[in-house]
PADREN-408625 format. One record per residue (C-alpha): x, z negated, y; residue in one letter. Coordinates in steps of 0.05 Angstrom, whole numbers, padded with zeros to 5 digits, always signed. Example, Ala and Ser with C-alpha at 12.3 -4.5 7.8 and 13.67 -1.06 7.14 Angstrom:
+00246-00156-00090A;+00273-00143-00021S;
This chain:
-00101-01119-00436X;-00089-01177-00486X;-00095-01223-00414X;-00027-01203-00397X;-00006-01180-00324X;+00014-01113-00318X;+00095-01130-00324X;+00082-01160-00381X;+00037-01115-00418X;+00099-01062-00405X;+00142-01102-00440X;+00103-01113-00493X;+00082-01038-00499X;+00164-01026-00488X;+00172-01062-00552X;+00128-01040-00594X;+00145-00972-00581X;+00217-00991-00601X;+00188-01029-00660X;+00147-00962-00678X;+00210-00911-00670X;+00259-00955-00716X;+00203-00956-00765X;+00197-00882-00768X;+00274-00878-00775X;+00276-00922-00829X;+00214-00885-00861X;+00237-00823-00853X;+00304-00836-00889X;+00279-00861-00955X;+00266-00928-00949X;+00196-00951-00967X;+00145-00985-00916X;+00126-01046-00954X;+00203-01063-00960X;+00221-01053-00895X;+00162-01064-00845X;+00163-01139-00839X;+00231-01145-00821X;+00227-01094-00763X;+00165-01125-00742X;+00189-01193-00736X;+00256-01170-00701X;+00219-01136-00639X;+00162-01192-00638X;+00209-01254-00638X;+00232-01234-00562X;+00162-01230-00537X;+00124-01279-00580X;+00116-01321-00521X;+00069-01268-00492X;+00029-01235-00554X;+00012-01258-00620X;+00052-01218-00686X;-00020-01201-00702X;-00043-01168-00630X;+00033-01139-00630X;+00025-01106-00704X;-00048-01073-00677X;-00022-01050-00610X;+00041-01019-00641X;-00002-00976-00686X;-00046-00960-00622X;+00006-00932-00588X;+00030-00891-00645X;-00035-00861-00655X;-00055-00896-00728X;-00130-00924-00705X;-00193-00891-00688X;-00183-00824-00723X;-00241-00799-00754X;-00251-00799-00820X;-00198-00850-00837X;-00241-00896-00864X;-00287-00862-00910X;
C-alpha cells in the first residue's frame, strides 16, 4: 500500500496507531481535537516523513481506527 514494502508499511501502520491512541487519551481527558490534533500528528509523522506524506499518514491513521467508509456518514 502507499508503494511501500511490507517493513515499511508496518512502521508506518505502527505509528499511526500510536498517533491514533495518544489522540484518544488526550480526547478523552478534556482537551479539544482542533487544539490538540496537529501537534500529535506532526510528532508521530516527523519520524517517518521520509516514507509517507502527513496527508496519506492523516487518512491511513483514521483507516485504521475505523473513521472511513461507514455508512451513512456522509449524508
Amino acid at each position: 500500500m502507499f508503494g511501500l514494502n511490507e517493513a515499511e508499511y508496518n512502521i508506518v501502520k505502527r505509528a499511526a496507531k500510536e498517533c491514533m491512541k495518544d489522540l484518544k487519551v488526550e480526547v478523552t481527558s478534556g482537551n479539544k481535537y482542533d487544539h490538540i490534533a496537529a501537534g500529535i500528528i506532526t510528532k508521530h509523522h516527523t519520524p517517518i516523513s521520509t516514507l509517507i506524506t502527513r496527508t496519506k499518514f492523516v487518512w491511513l491513521a483514521g483507516y485504521i481506527a475505523g473513521r472511513w467508509g461507514k455508512p451513512g456518514e456522509y449524508e
